[in-house]
KESEDREN-749492 format. One line per field, with one value per residue: residue number from 0; x, y, z of N, C-alpha, C, CB in turn. Coordinates in steps of 0.02 Angstrom, whole numbers, plus 32768, in hexadecimal, padded with zeros to 4 digits. Glycine has a CB too. Layout:
// KESEDREN-749492
num	(NUM  ...)
nu	(X  ...)
nv	(Y  ...)
nw	(Z  ...)
cau	(X  ...)
cav	(Y  ...)
caw	(Z  ...)
cu	(X  ...)
cv	(Y  ...)
cw	(Z  ...)
cbu	(X  ...)
cbv	(Y  ...)
cbw	(Z  ...)
END
This chain:
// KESEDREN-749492
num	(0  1  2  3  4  5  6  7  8  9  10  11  12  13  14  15  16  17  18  19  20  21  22  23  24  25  26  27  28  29  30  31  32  33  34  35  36  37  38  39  40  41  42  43  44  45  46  47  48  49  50  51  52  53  54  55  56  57  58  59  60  61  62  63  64  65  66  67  68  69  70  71  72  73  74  75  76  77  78  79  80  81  82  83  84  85  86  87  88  89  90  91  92  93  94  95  96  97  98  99  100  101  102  103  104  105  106  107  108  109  110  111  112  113  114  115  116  117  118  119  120  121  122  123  124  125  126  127  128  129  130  131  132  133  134  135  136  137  138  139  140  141  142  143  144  145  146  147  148  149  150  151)
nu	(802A  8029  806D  801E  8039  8075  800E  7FB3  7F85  7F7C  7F14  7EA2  7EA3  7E4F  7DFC  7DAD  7D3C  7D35  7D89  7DDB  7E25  7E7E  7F34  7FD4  8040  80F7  8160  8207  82A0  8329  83D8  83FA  846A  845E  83F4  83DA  83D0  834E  830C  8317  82DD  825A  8214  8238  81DD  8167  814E  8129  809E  8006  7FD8  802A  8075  8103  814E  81AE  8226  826A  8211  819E  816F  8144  8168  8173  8139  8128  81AE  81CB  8145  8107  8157  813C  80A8  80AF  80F7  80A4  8038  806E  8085  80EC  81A6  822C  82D0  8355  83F7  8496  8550  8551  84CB  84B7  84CE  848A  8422  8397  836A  838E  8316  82AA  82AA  8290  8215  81C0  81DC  81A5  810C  80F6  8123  8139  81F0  8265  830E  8377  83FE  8499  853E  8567  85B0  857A  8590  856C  84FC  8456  8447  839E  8373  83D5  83A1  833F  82FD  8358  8373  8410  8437  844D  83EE  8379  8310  82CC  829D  823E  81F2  81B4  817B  810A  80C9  809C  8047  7FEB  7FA7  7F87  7F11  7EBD)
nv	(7FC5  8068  80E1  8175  8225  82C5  8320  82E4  82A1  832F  8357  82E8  82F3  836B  834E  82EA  829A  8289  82C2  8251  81FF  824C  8268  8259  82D3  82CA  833A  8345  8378  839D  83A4  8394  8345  82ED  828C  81F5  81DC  8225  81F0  8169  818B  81AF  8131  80E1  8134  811C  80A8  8079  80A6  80A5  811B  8184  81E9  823D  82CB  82EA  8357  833A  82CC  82EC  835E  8398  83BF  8453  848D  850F  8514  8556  857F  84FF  84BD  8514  8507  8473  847A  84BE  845E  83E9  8395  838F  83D0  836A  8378  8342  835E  835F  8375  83A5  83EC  843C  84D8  84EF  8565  853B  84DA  8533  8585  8543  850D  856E  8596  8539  8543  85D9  85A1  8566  84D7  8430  840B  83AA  8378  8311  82D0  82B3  8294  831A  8387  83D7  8471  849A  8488  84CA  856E  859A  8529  84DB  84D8  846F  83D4  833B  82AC  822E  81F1  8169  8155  814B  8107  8120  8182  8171  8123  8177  81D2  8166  8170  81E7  81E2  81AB  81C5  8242  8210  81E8)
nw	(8000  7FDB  8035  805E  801C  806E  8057  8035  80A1  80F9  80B1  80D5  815C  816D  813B  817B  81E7  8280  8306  834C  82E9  82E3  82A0  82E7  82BA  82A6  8273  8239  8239  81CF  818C  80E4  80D4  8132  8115  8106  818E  81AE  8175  8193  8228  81FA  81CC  822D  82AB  8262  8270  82E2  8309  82CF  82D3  82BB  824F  81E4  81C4  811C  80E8  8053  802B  803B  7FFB  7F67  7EBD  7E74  7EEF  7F56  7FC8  8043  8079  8078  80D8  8156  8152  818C  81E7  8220  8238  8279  8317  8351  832F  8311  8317  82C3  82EA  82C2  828F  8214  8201  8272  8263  81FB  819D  8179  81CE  8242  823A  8224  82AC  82EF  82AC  82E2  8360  8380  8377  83EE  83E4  8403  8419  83E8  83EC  839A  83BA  8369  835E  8379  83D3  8459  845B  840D  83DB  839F  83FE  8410  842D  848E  8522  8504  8533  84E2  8475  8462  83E0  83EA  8449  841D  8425  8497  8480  8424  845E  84E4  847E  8457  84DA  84E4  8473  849F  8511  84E7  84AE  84FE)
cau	(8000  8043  805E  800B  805B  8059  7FE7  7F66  7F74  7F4C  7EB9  7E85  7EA0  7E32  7DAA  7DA9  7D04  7D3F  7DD7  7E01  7E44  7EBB  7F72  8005  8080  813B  8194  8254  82CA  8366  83F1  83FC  849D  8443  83B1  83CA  83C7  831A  82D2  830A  82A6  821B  820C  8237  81B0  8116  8135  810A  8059  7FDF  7FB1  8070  807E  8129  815E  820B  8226  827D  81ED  8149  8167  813C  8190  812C  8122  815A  81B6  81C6  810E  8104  816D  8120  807A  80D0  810D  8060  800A  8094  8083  8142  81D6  8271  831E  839D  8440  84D7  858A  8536  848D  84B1  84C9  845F  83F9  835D  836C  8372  82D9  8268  829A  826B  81CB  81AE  81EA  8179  80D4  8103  8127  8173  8221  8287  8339  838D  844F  84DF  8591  8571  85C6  855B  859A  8556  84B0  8432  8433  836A  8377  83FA  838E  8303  8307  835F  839A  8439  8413  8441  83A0  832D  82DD  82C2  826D  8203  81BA  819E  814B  80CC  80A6  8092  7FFD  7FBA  7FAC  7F47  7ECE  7EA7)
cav	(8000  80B4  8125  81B0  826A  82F5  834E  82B2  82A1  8359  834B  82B1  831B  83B6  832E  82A6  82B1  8276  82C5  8223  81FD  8277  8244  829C  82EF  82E2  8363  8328  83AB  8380  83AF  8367  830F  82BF  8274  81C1  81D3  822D  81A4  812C  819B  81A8  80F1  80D3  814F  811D  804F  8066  80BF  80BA  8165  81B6  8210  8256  82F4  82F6  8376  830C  8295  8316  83AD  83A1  83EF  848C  84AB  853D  84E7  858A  8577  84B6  84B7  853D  84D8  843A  847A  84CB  842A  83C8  8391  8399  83B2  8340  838A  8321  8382  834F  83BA  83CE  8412  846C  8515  84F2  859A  8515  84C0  8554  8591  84FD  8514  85B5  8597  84FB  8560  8607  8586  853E  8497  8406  83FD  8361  8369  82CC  82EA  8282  82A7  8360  83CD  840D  84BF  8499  8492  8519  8589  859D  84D9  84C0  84AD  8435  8380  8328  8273  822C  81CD  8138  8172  8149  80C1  8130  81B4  8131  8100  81B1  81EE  813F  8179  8235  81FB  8179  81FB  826D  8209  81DC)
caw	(8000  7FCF  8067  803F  8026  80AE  8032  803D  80F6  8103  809C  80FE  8192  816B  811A  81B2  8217  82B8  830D  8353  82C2  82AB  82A4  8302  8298  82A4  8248  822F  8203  81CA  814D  808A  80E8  8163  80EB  810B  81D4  81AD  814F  81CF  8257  81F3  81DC  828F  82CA  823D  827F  8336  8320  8282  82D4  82B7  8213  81E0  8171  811D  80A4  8021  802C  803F  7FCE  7F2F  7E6B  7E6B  7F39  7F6E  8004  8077  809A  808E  80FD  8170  815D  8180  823B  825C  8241  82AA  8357  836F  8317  8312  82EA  82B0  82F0  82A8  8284  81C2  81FC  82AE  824F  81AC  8198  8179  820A  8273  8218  822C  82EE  82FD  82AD  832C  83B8  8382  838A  8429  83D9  8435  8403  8411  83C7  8399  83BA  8357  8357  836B  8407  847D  8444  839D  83D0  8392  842D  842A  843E  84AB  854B  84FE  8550  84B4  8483  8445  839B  83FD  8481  83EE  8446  84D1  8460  8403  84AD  84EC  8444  845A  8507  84C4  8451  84B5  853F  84C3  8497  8548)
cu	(802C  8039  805F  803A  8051  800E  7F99  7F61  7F5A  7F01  7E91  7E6D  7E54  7DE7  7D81  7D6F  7D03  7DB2  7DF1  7E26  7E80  7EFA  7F9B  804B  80B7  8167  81DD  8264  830E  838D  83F6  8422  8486  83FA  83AF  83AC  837D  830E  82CF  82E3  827E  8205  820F  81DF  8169  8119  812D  80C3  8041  7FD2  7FEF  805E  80B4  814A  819E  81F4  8235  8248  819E  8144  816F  8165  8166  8127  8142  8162  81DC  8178  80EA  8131  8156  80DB  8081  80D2  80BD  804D  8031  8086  80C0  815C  8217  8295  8348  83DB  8483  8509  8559  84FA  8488  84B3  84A8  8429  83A7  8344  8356  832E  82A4  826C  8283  822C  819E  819D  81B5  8131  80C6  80FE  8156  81A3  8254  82D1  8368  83EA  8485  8525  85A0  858D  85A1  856C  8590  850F  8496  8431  83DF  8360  838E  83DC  8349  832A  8311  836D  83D7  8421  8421  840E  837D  82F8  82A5  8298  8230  81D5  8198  816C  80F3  80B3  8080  804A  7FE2  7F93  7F7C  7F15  7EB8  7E67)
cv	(803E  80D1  8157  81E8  828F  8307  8331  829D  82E1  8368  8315  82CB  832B  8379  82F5  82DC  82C3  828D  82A1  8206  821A  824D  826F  8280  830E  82F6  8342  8350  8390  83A6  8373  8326  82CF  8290  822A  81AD  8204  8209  8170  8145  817E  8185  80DE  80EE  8134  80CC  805D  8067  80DE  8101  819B  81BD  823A  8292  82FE  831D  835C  82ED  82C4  8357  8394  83CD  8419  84B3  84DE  8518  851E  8574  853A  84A2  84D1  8514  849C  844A  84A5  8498  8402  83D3  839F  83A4  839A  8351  8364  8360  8362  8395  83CF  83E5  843B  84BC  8528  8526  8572  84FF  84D2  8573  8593  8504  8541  85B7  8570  8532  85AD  85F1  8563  84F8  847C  8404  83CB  835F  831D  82DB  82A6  8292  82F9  8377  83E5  845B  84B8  84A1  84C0  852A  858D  855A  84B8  84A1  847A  83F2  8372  82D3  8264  81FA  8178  8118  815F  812E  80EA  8167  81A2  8129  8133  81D2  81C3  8157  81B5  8213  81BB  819D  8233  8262  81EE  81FF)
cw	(8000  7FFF  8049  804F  8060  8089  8052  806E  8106  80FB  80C1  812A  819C  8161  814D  81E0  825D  82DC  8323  832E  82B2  82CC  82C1  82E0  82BC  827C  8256  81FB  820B  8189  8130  80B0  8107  815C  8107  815B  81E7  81A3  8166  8205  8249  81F1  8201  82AE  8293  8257  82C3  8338  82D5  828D  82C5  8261  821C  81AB  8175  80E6  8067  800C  8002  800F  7F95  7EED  7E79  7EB6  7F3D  7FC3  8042  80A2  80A1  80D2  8147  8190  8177  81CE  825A  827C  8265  82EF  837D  8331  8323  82ED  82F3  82C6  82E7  828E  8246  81E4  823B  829A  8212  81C5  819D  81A5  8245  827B  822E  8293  8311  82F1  82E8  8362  83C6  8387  83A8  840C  83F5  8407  8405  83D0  83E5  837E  8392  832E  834E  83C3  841F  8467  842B  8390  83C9  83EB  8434  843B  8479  850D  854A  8516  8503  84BF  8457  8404  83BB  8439  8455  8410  847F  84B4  8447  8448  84C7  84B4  8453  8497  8501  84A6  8462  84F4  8513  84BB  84C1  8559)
cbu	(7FD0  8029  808A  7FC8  8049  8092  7FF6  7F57  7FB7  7F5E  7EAE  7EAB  7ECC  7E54  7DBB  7E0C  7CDC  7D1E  7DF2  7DED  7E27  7EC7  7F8D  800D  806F  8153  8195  8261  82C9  835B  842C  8443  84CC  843C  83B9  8401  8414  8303  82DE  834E  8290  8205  821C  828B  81C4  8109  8174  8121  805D  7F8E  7F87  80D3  8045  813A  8138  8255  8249  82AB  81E9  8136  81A1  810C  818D  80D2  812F  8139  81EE  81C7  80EC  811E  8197  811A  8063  8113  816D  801B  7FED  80D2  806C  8170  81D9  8273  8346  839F  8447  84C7  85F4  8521  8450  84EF  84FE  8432  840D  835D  8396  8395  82CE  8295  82BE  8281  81B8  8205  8258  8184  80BD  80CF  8128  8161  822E  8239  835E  8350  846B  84C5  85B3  851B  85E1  856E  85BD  8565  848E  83CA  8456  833D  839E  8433  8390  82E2  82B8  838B  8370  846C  8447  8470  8388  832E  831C  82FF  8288  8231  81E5  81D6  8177  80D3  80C5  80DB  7FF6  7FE2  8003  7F46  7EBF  7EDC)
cbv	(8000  80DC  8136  81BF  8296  834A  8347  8276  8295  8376  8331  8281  8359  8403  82F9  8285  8288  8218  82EC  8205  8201  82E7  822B  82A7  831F  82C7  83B9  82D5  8405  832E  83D0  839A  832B  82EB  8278  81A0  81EE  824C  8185  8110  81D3  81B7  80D2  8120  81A2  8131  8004  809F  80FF  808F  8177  8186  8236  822D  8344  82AD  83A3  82E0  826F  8339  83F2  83AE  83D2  845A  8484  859B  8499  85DF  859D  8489  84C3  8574  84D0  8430  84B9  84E3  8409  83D6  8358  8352  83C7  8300  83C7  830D  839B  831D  83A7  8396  83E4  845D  852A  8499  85C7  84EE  84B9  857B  8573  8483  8509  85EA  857B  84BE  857E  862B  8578  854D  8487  83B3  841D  82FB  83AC  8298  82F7  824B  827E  838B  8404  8402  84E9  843A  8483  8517  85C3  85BB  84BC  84F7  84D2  842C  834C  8354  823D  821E  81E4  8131  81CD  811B  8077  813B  81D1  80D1  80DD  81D4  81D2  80F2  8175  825C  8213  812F  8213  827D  81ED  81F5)
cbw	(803D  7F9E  809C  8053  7FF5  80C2  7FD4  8016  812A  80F0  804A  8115  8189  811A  80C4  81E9  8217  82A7  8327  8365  82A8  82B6  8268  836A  826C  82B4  825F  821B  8214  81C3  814D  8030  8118  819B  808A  80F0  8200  819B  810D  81F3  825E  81D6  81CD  82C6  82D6  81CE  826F  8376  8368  826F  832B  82D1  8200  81E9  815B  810E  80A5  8033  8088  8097  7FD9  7F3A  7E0B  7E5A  7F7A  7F68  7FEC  804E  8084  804F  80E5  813F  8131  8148  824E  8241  8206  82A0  8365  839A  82FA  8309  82F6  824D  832E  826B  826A  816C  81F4  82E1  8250  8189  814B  815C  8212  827A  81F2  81FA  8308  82DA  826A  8350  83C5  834F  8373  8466  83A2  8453  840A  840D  83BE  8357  8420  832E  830D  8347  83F3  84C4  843D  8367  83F4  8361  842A  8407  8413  849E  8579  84A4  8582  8498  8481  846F  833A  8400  849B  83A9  8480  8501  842F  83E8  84FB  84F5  83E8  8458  8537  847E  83F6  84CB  854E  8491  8460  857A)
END
């Protein structure tokens, strides 16, 4: 079966009768560099819980998007987002961006640290509870309690 686009999860969204239904979105920002250790998240985080839904830019933006405001849209509709921090993406202009937008719509923030320097971290970041990329497990488990805990 084809997992559907962000696009056609949004529309699902907006068109779904019952908000029990809805799914909680994890944004995952990351640099170009760090593409494959997204795509292992996102696959990590969409097999625990049919109710997780994941947006990667690579993946969810479309030829044609303008991907300023896909992007934009992308962290409204998110429940969290997850930064990959690594040396290549701790100072990527994008990166900081996407955390700023997070962090201006009080979104949970959860950075995912590997092989970067505490001094490397974005300063608006630096005192969020984070994990080390070898913590996954420990994030995975926390996230399932997160939206088992919602729909309580």
């Amino acid at each position: 079966m084809k997992k559907k686009s962000y696009r056609e999860e949004e529309h699902s969204k907006k068109t779904a009768k019952s908000s029990a239904d809805d799914r909680y979105n994890v944004f995952v920002s990351h640099a170009t560099y760090d593409k494959f250790l997204a795509k292992t998240l996102c696959d990590r985080i969409e097999v625990i819980s049919p109710r997780l839904s994941t947006f990667r830019d690579d993946r969810d933006i479309n030829g044609g998007d303008r991907i300023p405001l896909a992007i934009a849209s992308a962290i409204r509709a998110c429940n969290e987002l997850v930064v990959i921090i690594t040396p290549e993406s701790a100072s990527r202009e994008w990166i900081i961006t996407e955390i700023a937008m997070a962090f201006v719509l009080d979104k949970r923030i959860i950075p995912i640290l590997y092989h970067v320097d505490s001094s490397k971290i974005p300063q608006i970041i630096r005192d969020f509870r984070g994990y080390q990329l070898d913590q996954l497990d420990e994030y995975l488990e926390n996230l399932l309690a997160r939206i088992v805990e919602e729909r309580a």
